[in-house]
DRENDO-1510 file (C-alpha; in Angstrom, 1 decimal, always signed):
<recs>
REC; n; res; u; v; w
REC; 1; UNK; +0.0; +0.0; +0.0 .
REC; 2; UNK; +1.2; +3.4; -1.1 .
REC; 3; UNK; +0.3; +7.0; -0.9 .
REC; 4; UNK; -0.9; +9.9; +1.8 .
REC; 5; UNK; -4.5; +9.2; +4.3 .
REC; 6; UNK; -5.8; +11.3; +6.7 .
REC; 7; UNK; -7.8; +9.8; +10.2 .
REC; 8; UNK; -11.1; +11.1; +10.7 .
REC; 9; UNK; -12.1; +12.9; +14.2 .
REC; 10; UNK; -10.9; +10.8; +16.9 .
REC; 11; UNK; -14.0; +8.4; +18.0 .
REC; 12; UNK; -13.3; +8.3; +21.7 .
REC; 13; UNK; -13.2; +12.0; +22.0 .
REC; 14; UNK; -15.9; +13.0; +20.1 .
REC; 15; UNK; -18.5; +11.0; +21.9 .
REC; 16; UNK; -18.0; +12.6; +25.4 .
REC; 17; UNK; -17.6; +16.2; +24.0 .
REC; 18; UNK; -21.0; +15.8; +22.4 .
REC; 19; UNK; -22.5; +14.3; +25.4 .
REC; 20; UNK; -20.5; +17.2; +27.1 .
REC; 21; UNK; -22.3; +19.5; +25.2 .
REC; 22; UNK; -25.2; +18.8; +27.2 .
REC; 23; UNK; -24.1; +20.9; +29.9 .
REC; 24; UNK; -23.4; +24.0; +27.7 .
REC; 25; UNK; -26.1; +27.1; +27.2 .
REC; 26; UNK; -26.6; +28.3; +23.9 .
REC; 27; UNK; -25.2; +26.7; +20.8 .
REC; 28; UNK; -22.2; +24.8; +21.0 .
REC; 29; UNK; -20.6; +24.1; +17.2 .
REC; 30; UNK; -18.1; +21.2; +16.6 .
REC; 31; UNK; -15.9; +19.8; +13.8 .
REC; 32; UNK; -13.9; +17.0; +12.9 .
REC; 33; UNK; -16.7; +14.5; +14.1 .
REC; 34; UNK; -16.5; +11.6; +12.4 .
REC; 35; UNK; -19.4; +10.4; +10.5 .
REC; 36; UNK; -19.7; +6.6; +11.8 .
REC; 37; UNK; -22.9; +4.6; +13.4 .
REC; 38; UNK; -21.7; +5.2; +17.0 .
REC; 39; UNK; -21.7; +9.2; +16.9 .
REC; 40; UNK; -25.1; +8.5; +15.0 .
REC; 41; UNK; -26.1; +6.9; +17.9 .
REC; 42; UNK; -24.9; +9.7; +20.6 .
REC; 43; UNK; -26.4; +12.3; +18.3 .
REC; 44; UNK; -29.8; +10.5; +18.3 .
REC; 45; UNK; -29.2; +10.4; +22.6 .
REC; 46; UNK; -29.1; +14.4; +22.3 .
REC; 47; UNK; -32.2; +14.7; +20.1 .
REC; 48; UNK; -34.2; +12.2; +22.4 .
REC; 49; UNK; -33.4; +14.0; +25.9 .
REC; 50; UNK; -34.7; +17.3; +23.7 .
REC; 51; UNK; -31.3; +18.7; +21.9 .
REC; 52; UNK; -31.2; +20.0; +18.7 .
REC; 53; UNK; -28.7; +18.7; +16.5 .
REC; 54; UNK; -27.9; +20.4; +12.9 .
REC; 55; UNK; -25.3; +19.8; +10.4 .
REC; 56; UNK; -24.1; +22.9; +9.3 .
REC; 57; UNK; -22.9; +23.8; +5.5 .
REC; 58; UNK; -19.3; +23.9; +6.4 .
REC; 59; UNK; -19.6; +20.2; +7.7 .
REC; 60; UNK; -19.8; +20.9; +11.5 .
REC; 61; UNK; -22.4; +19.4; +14.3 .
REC; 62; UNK; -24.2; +22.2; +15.7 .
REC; 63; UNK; -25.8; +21.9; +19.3 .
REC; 64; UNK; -28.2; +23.9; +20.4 .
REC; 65; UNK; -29.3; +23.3; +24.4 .
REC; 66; UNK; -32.0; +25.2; +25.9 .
REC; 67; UNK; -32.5; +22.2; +28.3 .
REC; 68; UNK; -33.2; +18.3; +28.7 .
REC; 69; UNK; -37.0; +17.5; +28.8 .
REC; 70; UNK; -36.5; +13.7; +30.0 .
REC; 71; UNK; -34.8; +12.3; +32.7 .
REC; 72; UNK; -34.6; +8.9; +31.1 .
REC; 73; UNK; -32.6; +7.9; +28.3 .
REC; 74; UNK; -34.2; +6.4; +25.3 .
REC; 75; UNK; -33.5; +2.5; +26.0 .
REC; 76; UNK; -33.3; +1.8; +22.0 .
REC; 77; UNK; -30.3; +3.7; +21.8 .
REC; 78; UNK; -28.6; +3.3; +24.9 .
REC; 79; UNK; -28.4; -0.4; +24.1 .
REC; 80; UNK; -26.2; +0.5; +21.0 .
REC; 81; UNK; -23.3; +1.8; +22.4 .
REC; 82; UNK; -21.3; +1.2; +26.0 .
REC; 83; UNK; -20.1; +5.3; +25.6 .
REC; 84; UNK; -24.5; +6.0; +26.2 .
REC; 85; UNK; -23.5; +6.4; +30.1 .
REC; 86; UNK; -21.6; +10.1; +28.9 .
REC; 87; UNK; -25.0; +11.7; +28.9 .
REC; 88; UNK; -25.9; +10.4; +32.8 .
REC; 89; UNK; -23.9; +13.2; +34.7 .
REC; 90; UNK; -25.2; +15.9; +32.4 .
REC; 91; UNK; -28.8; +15.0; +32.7 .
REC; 92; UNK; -28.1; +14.7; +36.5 .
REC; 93; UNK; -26.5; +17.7; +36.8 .
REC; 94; UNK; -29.7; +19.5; +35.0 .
REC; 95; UNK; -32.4; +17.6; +36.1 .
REC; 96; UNK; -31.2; +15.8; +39.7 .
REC; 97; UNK; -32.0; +12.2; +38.3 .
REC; 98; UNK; -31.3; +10.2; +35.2 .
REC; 99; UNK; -32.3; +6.9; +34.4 .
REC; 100; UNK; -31.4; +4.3; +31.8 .
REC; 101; UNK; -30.8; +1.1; +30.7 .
REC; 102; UNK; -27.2; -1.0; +31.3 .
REC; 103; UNK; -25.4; +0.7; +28.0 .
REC; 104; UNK; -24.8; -1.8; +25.3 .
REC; 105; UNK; -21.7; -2.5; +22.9 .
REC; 106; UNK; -19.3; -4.9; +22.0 .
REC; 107; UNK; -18.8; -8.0; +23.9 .
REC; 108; UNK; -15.1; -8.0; +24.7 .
REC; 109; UNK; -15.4; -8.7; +28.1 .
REC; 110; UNK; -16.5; -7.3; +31.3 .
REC; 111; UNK; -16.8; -3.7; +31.5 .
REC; 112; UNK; -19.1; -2.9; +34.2 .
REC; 113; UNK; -20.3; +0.6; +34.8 .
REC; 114; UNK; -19.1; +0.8; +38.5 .
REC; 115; UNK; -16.2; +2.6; +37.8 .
REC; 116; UNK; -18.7; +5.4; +36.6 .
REC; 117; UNK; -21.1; +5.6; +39.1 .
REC; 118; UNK; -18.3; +5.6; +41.8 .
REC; 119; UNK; -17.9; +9.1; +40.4 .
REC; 120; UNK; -20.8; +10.5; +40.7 .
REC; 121; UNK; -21.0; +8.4; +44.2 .
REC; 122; UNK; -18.2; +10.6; +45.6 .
REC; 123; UNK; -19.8; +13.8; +44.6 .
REC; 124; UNK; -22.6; +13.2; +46.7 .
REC; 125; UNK; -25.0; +12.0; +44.0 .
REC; 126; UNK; -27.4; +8.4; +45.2 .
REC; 127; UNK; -26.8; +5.3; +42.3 .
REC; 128; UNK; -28.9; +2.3; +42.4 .
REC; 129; UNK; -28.8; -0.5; +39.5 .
REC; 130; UNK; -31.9; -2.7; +39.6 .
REC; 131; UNK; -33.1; -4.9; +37.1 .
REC; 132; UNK; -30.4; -4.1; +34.2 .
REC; 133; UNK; -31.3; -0.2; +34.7 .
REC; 134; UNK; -29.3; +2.5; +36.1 .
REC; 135; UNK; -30.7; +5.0; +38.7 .
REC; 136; UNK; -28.6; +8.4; +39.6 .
REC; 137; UNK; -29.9; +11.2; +41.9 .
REC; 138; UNK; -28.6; +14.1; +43.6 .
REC; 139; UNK; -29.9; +17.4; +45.5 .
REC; 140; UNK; -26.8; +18.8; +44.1 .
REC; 141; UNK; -23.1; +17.5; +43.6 .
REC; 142; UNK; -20.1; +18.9; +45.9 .
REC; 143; UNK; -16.4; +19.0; +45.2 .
REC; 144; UNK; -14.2; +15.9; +46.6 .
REC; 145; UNK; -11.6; +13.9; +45.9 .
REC; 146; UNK; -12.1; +11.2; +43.1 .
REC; 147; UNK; -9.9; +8.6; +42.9 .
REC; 148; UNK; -9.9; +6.8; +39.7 .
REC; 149; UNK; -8.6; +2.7; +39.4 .
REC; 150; UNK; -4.7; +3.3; +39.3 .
REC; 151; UNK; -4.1; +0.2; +37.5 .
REC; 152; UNK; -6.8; +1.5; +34.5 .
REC; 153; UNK; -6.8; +5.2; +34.7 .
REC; 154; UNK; -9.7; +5.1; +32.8 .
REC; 155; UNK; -10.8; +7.7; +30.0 .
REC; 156; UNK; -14.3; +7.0; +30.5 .
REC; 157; UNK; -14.3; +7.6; +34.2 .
REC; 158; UNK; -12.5; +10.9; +33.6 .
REC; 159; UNK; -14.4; +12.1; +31.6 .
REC; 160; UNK; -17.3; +11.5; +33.1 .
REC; 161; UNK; -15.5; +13.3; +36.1 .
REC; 162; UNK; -14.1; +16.1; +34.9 .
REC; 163; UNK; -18.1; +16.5; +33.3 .
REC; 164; UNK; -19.9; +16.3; +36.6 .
REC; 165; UNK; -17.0; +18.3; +38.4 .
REC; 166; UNK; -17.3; +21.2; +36.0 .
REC; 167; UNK; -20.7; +21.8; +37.5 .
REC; 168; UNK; -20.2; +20.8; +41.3 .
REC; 169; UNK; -20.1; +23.2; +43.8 .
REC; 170; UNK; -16.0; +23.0; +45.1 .
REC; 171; UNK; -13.4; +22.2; +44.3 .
REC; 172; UNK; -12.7; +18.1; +43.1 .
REC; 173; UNK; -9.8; +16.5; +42.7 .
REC; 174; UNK; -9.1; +13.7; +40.8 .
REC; 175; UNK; -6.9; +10.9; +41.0 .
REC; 176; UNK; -5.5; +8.6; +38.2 .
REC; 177; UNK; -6.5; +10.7; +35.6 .
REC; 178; UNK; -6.0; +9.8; +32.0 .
REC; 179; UNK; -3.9; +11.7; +30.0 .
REC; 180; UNK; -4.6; +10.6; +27.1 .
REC; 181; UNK; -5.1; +13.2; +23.9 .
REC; 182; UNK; -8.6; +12.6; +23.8 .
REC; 183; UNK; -8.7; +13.7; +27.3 .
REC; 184; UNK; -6.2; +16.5; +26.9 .
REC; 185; UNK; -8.3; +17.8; +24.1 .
REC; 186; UNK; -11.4; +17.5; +26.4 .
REC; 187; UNK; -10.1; +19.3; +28.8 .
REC; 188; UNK; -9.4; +22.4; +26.3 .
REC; 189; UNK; -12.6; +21.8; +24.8 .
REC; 190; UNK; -14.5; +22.7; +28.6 .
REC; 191; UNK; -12.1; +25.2; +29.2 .
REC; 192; UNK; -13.2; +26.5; +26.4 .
REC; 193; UNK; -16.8; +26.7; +27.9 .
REC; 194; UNK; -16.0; +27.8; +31.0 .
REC; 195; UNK; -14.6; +25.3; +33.1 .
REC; 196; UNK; -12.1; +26.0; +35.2 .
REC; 197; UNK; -9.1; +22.8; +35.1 .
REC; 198; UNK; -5.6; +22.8; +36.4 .
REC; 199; UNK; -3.5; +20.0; +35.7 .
REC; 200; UNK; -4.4; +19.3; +32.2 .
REC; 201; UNK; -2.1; +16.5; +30.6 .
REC; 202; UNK; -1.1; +15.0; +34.0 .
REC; 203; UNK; -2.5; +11.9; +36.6 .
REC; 204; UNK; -4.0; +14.9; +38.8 .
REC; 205; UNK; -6.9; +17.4; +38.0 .
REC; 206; UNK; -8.3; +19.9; +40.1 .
REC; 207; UNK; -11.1; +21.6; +38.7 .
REC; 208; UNK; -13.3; +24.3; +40.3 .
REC; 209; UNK; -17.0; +24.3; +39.5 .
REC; 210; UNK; -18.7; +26.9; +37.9 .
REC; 211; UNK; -22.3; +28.0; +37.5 .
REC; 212; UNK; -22.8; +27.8; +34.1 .
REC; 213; UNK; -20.7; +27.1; +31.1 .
REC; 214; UNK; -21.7; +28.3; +27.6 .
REC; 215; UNK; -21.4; +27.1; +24.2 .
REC; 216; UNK; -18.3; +27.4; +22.0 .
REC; 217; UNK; -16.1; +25.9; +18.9 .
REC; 218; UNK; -14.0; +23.2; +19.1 .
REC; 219; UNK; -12.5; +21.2; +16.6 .
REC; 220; UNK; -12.0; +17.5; +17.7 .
REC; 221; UNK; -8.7; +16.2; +17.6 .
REC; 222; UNK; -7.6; +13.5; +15.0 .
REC; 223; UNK; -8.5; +9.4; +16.0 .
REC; 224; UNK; -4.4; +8.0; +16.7 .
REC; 225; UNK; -6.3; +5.1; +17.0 .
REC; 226; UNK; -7.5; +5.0; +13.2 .
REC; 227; UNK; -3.9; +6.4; +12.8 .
REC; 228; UNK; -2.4; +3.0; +14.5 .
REC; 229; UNK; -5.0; +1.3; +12.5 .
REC; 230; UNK; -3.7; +2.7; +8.8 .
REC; 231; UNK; -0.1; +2.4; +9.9 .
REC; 232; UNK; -0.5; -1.3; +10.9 .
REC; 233; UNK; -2.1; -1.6; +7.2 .
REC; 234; UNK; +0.6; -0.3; +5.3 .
REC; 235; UNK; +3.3; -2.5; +7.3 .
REC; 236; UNK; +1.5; -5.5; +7.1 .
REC; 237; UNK; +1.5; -5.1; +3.7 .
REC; 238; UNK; +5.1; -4.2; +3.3 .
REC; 239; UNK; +4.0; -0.6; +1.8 .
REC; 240; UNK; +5.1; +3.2; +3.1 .
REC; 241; UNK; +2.0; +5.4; +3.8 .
REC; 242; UNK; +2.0; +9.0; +5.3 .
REC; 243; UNK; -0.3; +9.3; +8.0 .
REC; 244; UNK; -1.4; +12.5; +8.4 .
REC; 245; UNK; -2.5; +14.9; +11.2 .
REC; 246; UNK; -0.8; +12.6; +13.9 .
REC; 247; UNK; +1.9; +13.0; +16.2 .
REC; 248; UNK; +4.1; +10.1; +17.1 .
REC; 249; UNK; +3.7; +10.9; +21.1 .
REC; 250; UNK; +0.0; +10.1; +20.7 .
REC; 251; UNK; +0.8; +6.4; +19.7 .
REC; 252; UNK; +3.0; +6.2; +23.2 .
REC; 253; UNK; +4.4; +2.8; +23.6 .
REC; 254; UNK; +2.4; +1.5; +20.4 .
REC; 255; UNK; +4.8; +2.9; +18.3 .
REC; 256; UNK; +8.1; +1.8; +19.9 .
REC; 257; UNK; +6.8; -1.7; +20.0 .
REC; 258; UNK; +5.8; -1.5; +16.3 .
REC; 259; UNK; +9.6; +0.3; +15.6 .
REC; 260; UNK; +10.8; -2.4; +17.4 .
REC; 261; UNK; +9.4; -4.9; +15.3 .
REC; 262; UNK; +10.8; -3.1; +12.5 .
REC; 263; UNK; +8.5; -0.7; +11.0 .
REC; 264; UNK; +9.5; +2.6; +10.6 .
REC; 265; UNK; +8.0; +5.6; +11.8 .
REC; 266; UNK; +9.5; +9.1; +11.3 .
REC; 267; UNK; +7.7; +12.1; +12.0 .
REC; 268; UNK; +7.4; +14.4; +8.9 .
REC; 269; UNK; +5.6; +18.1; +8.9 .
REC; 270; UNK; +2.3; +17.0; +10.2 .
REC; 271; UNK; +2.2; +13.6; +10.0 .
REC; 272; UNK; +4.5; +10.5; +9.9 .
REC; 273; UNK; +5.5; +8.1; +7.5 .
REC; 274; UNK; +4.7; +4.6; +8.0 .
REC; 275; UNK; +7.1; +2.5; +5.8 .
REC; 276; UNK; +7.9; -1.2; +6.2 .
REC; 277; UNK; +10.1; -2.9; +3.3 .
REC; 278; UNK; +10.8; -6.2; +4.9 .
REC; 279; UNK; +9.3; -9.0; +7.0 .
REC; 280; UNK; +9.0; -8.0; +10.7 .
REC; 281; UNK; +9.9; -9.4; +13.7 .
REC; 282; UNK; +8.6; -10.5; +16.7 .
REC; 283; UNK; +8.1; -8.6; +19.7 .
REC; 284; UNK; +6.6; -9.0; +23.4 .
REC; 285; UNK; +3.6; -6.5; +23.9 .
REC; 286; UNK; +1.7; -5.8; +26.9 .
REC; 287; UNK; -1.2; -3.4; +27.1 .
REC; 288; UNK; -1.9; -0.8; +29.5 .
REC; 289; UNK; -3.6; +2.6; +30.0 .
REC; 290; UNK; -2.1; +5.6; +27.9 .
REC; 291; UNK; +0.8; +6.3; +27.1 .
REC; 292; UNK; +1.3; +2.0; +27.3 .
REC; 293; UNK; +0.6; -0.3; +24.8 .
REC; 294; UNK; -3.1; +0.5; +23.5 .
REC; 295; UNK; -5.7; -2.1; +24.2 .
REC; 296; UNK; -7.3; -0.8; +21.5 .
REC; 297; UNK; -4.9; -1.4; +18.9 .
REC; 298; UNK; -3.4; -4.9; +20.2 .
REC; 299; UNK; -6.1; -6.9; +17.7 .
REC; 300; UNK; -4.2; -4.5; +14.7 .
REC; 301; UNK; -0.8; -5.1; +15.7 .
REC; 302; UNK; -1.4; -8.7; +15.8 .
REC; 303; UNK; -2.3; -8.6; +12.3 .
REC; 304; UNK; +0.7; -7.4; +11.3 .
REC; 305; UNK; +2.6; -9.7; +13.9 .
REC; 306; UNK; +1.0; -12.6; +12.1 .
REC; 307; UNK; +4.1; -12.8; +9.4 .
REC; 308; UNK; +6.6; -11.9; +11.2 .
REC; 309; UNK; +9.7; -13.6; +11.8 .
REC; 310; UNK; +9.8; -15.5; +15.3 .
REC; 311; UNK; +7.3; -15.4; +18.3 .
REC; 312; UNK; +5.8; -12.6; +19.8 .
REC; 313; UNK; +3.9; -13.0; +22.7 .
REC; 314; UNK; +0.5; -10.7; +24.0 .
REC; 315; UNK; -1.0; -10.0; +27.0 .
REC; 316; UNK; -3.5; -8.2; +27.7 .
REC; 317; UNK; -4.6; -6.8; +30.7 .
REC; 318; UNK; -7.7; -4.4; +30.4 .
REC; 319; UNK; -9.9; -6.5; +28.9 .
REC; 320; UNK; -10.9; -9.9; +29.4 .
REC; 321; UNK; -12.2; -10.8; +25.8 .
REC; 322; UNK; -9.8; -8.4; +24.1 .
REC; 323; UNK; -8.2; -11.9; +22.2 .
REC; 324; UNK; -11.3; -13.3; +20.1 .
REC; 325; UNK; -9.9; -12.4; +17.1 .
REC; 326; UNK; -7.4; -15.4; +17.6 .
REC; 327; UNK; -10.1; -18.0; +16.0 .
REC; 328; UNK; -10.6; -16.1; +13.4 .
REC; 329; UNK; -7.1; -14.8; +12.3 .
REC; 330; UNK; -6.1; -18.7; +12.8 .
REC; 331; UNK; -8.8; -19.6; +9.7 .
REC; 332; UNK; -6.1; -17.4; +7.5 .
REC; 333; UNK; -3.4; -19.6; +8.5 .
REC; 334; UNK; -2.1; -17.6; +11.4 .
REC; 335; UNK; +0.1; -19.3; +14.5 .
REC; 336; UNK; -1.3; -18.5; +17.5 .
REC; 337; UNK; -2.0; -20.7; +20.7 .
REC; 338; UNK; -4.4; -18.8; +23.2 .
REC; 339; UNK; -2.9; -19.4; +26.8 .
REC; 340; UNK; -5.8; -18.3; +28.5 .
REC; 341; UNK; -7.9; -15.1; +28.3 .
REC; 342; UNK; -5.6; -12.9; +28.9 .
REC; 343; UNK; -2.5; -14.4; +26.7 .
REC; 344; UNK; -1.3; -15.7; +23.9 .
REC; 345; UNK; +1.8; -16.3; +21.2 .
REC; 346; UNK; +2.2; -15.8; +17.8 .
REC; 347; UNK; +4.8; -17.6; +15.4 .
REC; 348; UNK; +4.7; -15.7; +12.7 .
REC; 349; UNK; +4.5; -17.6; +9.3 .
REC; 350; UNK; +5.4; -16.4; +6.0 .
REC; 351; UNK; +2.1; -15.7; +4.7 .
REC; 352; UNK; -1.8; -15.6; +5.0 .
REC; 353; UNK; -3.9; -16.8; +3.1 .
REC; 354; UNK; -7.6; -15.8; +2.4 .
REC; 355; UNK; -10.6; -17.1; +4.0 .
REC; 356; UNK; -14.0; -16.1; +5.3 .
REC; 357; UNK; -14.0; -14.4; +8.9 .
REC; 358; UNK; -16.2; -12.7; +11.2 .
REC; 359; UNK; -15.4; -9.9; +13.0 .
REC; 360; UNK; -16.6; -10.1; +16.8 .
REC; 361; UNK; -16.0; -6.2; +17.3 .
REC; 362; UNK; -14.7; -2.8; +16.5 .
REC; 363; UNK; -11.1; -3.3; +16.8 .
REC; 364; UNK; -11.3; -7.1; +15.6 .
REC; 365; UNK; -13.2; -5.7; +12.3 .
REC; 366; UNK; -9.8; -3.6; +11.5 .
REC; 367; UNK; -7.6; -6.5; +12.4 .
REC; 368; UNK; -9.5; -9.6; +10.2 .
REC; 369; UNK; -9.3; -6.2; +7.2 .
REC; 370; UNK; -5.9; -6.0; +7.9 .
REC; 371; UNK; -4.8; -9.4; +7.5 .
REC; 372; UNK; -7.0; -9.9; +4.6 .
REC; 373; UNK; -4.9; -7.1; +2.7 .
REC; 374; UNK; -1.7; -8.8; +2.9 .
REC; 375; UNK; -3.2; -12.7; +2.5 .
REC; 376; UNK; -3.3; -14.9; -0.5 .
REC; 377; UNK; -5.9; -14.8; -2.9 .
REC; 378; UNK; -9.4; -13.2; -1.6 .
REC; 379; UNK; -11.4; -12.9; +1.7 .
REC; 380; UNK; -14.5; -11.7; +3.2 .
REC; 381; UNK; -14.3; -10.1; +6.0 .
REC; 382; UNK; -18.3; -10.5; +8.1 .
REC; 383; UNK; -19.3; -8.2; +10.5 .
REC; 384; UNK; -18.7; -5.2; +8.8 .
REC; 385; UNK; -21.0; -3.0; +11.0 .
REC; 386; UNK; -18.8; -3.4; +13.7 .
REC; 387; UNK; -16.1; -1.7; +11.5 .
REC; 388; UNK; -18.8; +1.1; +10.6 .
REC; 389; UNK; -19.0; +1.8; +14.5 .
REC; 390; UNK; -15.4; +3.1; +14.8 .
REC; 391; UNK; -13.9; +4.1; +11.2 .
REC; 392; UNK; -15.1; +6.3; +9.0 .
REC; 393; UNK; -15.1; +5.3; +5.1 .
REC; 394; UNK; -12.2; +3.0; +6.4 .
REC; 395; UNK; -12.8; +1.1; +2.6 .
REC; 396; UNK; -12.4; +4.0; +0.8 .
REC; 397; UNK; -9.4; +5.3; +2.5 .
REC; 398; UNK; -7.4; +2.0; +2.1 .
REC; 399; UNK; -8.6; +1.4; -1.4 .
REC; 400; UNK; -7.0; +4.7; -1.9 .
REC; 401; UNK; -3.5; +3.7; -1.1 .
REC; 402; UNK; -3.9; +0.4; -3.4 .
REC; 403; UNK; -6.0; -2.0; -1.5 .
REC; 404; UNK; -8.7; -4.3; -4.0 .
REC; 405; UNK; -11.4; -4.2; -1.1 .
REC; 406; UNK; -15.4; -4.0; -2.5 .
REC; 407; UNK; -18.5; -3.9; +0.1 .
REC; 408; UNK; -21.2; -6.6; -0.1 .
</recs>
């Protein structure tokens, strides 16, 4: 694969900066969204708690909030999409209670949504889950110390954080942050509004409530993990592709493992090059919370792992299911002896070759793609609305730089 591609808006941080938006009077315009199911989804949540949502002629989302007229969440959507629990601390912040179903997604393991509601616990807010629904009330939320799961530093607990501390009467400070660029960009993005953060790109935030916050522009940053996605394309098939609007830092550890394999990755104006002329080797990855190894984009690297010389080995250690993909990947000739949920090895053989798979979820979608592009002969790749939940026009942007990929 040859030539120049460009991410879309970074998935992760576009869905709680719309949810965010919640909390913002007036109008709040963004851009950079990407157009895929799962910000369909979010956008729907707005329209059914009684937000207007408009796409503007320049390409933007406009929001205009003059105030939520449910306190329950339409169940049809919530049980899309895990990232539904964004809109709970704004609809409790406005209205004192919020209600809604468990939030839906893919199955890659057990993700409950204590984590979440231990947030809104420590700000003085009531949370009851009965009968697969969720129950959050408050007479008003104070400032306190929040201290996030060291060993996760979860982005979905921050920013669910940093959303219902914005508005709490205090000070808050919280613990175990994520620092991760969505969450950086976040940050700017309520600051922007209003909000009042110190700390921003470190473990510890303190942030100050306000009274109100208003609307404003923001341009979401671009998705590194499309970025890792395209770069793990080109050097699976051998090709040198410029990846643009990314910075290298955002990859963290992803990169050096992928440099240590021996793809290379220097940074140009902008972008950086991903360029891979030989077979790779193997390497030993483990996955953590940013700036370690991304969960995210371990089902990717694998599929580029797949033909490389020697073993690697994986472990993963955020989520429990994170290694489905091995069944699949196997059915295109692939090495690899699951240990146990967590682990596995890879040898890497010289080649793939082309079968029918099923993708299983979002990041298992790229991977089975990814491998398809460098097998022998042709593949079909099932599932495809998994992929259309995290990528935007992800076919069109590798059959740009060469790929022979058609939609059924």
């Amino acid at each position: 694969m040859q030539g120049r591609v460009r991410p879309a808006g970074s998935k992760n941080g576009a869905l709680p900066t719309l949810a965010a938006a919640l909390l913002l009077e007036g109008e709040t315009v963004l851009h950079n969204v990407p157009r895929i199911t799962d910000i369909a989804t979010m956008v729907g949540l707005l329209r059914g708690l009684g937000v207007a949502v408009e796409e503007r002629a320049d390409g933007g989302l406009m929001i205009v909030n003059r105030g939520i007229s449910t306190q329950e969440a339409p169940a049809d959507l919530v049980g899309l999409m895990r990232a539904s629990h964004y809109v709970l601390g704004p609809m409790l912040l406005q209205l004192g209670k919020a209600e809604m179903a468990l939030p839906g997604g893919c199955q890659i393991g057990a993700r409950p949504v204590t984590h979440v509601l231990d947030v809104f616990e420590a700000l003085g807010a009531r949370t009851e889950v009965e009968k697969e629904r969720i129950v959050v009330s408050c007479s008003g939320l104070r400032g306190a110390t929040v201290t996030l799961d060291a060993k996760y530093r979860s982005a979905g607990a921050t920013f669910t954080a940093l959303m219902a501390a914005s508005r709490a009467e205090g000070t808050t400070r919280i613990e175990n942050a994520s620092y991760e660029p969505d969450v950086v960009r976040f940050c700017e993005f309520l600051t922007a509004a209003g909000a009042r953060i110190e700390g921003v790109g470190e473990a510890t935030l303190v942030v100050d409530g306000v009274e109100r916050l208003t609307g404003t522009t923001h341009r979401v940053n671009s998705d590194r993990l499309e970025a890792g996605t395209l770069i793990c394309a080109a050097a699976a098939t051998r090709g040198e592709v410029v990846v643009e609007g990314i910075a290298r830092a955002e990859l963290g550890e992803t990169a050096e493992k992928l440099e240590e394999a021996g793809v290379e990755l220097p940074e140009e104006d902008g972008g950086l090059v991903a360029r891979c002329c030989d077979r790779p080797h193997g390497v030993e990855i483990v996955t953590g919370p940013f700036p370690r190894f991304s969960t995210d984009l371990q089902p990717p690297v694998a599929a580029v792992l797949a033909t490389a010389e020697g073993k690697s080995k994986i472990r993963e250690t955020v989520f429990d299911n994170r290694l489905l993909y091995a069944e699949q990947m196997a059915k295109m000739g692939a090495e690899i002896e699951v240990l146990n949920a967590r682990e596995a090895v890879m040898t890497g053989v010289p080649s793939l070759r082309g079968a029918e798979v099923e993708a299983n979820n979002i990041r298992d979608g790229a991977a089975m793609v990814i491998a398809a592009l460098c097998a022998e002969g042709e593949s079909t790749v099932r599932g495809r609305r998994y992929v259309a939940r995290g990528y935007e026009k992800l076919e069109e942007k590798l059959r740009s730089l060469g790929a022979d990929i058609a939609v059924g």
